[in-house]
C-alpha positions in Angstrom: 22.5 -13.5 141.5 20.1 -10.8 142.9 17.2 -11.7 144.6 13.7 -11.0 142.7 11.7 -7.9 144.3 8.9 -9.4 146.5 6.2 -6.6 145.5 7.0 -8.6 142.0 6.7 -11.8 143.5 3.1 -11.0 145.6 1.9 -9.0 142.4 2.2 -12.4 140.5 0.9 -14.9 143.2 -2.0 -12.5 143.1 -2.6 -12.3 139.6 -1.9 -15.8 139.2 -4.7 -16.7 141.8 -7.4 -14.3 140.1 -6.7 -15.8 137.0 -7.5 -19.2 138.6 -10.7 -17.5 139.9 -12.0 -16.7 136.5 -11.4 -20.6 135.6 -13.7 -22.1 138.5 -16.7 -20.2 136.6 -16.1 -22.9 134.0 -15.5 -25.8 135.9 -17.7 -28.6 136.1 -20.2 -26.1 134.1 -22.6 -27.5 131.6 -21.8 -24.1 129.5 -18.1 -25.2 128.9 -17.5 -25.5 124.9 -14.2 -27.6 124.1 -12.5 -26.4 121.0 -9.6 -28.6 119.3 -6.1 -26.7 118.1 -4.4 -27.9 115.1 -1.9 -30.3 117.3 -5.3 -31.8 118.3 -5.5 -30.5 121.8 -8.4 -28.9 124.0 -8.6 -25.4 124.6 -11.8 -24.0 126.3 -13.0 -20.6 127.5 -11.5 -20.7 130.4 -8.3 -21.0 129.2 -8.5 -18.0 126.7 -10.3 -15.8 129.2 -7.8 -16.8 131.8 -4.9 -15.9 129.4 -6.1 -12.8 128.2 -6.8 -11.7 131.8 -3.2 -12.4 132.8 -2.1 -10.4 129.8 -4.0 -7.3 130.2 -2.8 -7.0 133.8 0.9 -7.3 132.8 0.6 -4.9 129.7 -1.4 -2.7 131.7 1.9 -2.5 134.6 5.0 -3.1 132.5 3.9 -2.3 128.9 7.8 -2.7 127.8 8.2 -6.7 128.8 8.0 -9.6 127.0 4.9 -11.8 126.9 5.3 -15.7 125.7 1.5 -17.6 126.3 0.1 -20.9 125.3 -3.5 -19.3 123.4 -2.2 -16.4 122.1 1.0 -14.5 120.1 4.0 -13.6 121.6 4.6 -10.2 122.3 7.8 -8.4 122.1 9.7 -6.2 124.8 12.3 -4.0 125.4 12.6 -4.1 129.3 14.8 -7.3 128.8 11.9 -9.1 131.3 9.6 -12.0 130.1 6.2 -13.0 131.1 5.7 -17.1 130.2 2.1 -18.1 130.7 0.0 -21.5 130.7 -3.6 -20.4 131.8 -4.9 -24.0 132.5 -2.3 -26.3 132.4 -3.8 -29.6 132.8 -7.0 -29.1 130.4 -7.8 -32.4 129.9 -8.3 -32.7 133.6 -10.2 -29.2 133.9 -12.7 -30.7 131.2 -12.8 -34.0 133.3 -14.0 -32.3 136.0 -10.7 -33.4 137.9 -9.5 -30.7 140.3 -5.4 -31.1 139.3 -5.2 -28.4 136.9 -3.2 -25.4 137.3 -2.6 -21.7 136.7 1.5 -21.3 135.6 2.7 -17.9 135.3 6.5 -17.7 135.3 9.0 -14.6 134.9 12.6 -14.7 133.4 14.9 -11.6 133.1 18.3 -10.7 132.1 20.0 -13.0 135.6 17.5 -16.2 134.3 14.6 -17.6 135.9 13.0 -15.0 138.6 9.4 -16.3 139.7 7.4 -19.3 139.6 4.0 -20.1 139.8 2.3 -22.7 140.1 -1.6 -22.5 141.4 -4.3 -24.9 142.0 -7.7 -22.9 142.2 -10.0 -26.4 142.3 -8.1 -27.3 145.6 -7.0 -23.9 147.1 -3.5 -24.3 146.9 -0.8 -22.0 145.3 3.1 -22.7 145.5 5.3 -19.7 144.4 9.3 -19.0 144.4 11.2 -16.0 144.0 14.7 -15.9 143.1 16.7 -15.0 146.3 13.6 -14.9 148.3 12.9 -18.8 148.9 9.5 -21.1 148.1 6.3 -21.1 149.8 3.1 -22.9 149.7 0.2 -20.8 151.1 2.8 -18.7 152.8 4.4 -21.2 154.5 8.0 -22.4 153.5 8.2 -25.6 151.0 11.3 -27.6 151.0 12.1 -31.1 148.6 12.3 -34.3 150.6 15.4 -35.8 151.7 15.1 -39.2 150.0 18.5 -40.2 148.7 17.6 -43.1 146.2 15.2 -43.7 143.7 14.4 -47.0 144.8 11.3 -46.9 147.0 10.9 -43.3 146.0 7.9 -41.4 143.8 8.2 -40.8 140.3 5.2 -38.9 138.7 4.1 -37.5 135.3 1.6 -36.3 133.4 0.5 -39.5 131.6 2.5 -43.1 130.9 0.8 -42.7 127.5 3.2 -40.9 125.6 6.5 -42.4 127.1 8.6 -44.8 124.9 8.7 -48.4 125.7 12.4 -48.2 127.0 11.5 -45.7 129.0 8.5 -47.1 130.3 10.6 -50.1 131.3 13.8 -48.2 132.6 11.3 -46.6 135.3 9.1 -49.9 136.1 12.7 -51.4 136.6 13.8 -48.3 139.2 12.2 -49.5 142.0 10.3 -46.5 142.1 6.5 -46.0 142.8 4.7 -44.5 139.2 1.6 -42.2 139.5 0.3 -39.9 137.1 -0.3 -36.7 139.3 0.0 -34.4 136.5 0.6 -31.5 135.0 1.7 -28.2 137.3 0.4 -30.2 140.1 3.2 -33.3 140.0 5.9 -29.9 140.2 4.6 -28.6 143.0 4.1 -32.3 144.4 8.0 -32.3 144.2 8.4 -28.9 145.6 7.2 -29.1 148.4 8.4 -32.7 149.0 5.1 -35.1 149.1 6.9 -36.8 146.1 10.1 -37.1 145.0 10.6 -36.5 141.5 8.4 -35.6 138.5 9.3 -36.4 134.8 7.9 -35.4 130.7 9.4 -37.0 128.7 7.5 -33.8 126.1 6.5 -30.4 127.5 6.7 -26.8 126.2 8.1 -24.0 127.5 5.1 -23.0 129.1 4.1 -26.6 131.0 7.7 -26.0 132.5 8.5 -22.3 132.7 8.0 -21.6 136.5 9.6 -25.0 137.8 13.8 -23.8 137.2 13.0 -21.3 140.1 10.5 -23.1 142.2 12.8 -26.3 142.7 15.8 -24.0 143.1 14.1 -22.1 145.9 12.6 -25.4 147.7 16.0 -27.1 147.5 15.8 -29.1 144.2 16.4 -29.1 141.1 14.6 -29.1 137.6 16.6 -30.2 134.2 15.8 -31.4 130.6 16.3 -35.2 130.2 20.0 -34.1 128.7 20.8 -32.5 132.1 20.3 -29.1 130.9 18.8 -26.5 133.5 16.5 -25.1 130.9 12.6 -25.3 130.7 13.5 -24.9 127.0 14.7 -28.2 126.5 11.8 -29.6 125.5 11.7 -32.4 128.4 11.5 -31.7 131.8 12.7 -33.8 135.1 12.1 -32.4 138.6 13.8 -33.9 141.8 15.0 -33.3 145.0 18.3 -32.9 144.1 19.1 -36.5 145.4 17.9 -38.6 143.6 18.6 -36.1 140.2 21.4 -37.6 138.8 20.0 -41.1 139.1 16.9 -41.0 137.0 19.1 -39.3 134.3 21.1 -41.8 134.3 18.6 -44.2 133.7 16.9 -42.5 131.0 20.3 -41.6 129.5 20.4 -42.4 125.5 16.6 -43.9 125.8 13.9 -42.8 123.2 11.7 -40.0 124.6 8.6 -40.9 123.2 
């Protein structure tokens, strides 16, 4: 495959990183209103002004690609390039007050997934991944761990909450450790190898969009519960590569939620 410019690449990280900017005037702010969509989840302020930002500075650059976001319509393209954003992914915990949440910008063109990102403004920490070019986490190279079995390894996810029973119990029965350091930031946990695998059992395209490229690039790998590498499955599982096939097979045929 051909690797990804890197102007591309630093355009988004920078983009990415401005949009988390424009969040931070929200957190932990007494002005913050919470609104409820129809599916019953919080959107705030932040996370429309943080989309819209993102989308004016890609329409403004590359008015022929696509654009797919969480807050607002999708917008058509010819360039055969899409732009898949989540502006606060996480915004439970942004309206907590809990510094977790993250910025998710990914690009897909006609080879696949191209660039991944995945930034933490509340704690100063962005990982990124180009296709061809490798991953980084504040400029320095991320890489998976090397642990080879699931037992004694850690298994994160967004929330416990929403998992089925059986699959609640195939995990407590893995050996594995369980936390719930969600969202963007459990994926770029995995990426760059301070835990070893992150699973939703439910996402959208957007939760997931940049984490095909980033576990590619640090070494991993990123699937739907079927085994698909797709962030359009519907699921999402992201190892280090080692312990992959493992959790798959303990999910394997098990209710997803």
């Amino acid at each position: 495959m051909t690797s990804i410019d890197a102007s591309l690449l630093d355009l988004a990280v920078d983009m990415v990183r401005e949009a988390g900017e424009l969040t931070l005037t929200w957190f932990r702010s007494g002005s913050m209103e919470i609104e409820r969509k129809s599916d019953g989840t919080p959107v705030t302020q932040a996370d429309k002004a943080a989309e819209r930002f993102l989308r004016e500075q890609i329409q403004g650059r590359f008015p022929d690609d696509a654009i797919i976001g969480e807050e607002e319509g999708d917008v058509a393209g010819s360039s055969g390039r899409t732009w898949i954003i989540d502006p606060i992914d996480g915004t439970k915990a942004f309206t907590h007050g809990v510094p977790l949440y993250t910025n998710l910008l990914a690009v897909d063109d006609g080879e696949g997934p191209a660039i991944g990102v995945i930034n933490m403004p509340a704690l100063g920490e962005t990982v990124w991944a180009g296709r061809g070019l490798g991953c980084f986490a504040n400029g320095e190279a991320a890489r998976v761990s090397g642990r080879a079995k699931v037992a004694g390894s850690y298994l994160s996810t967004c929330g416990f909450d929403y998992w089925s029973d059986a699959m609640m119990h195939a995990a407590r029965q893995s050996g594995a450790a369980l936390r719930t350091w969600g969202d963007g930031y459990g994926y770029a946990l995995v990426a760059t190898g301070r835990i070893d695998a992150m699973c939703d059992p439910s996402v959208a395209l957007w939760d997931v969009a940049p984490m095909p490229i980033i576990l590619a690039e640090a070494g991993g790998r990123f699937t739907d519960l079927d085994g698909l590498e797709t962030a359009a499955g519907g699921s999402g599982l992201a190892t280090n590569g080692l312990v992959h096939d493992e959790w798959l097979g303990r999910f394997a045929g098990l209710p997803r939620s």
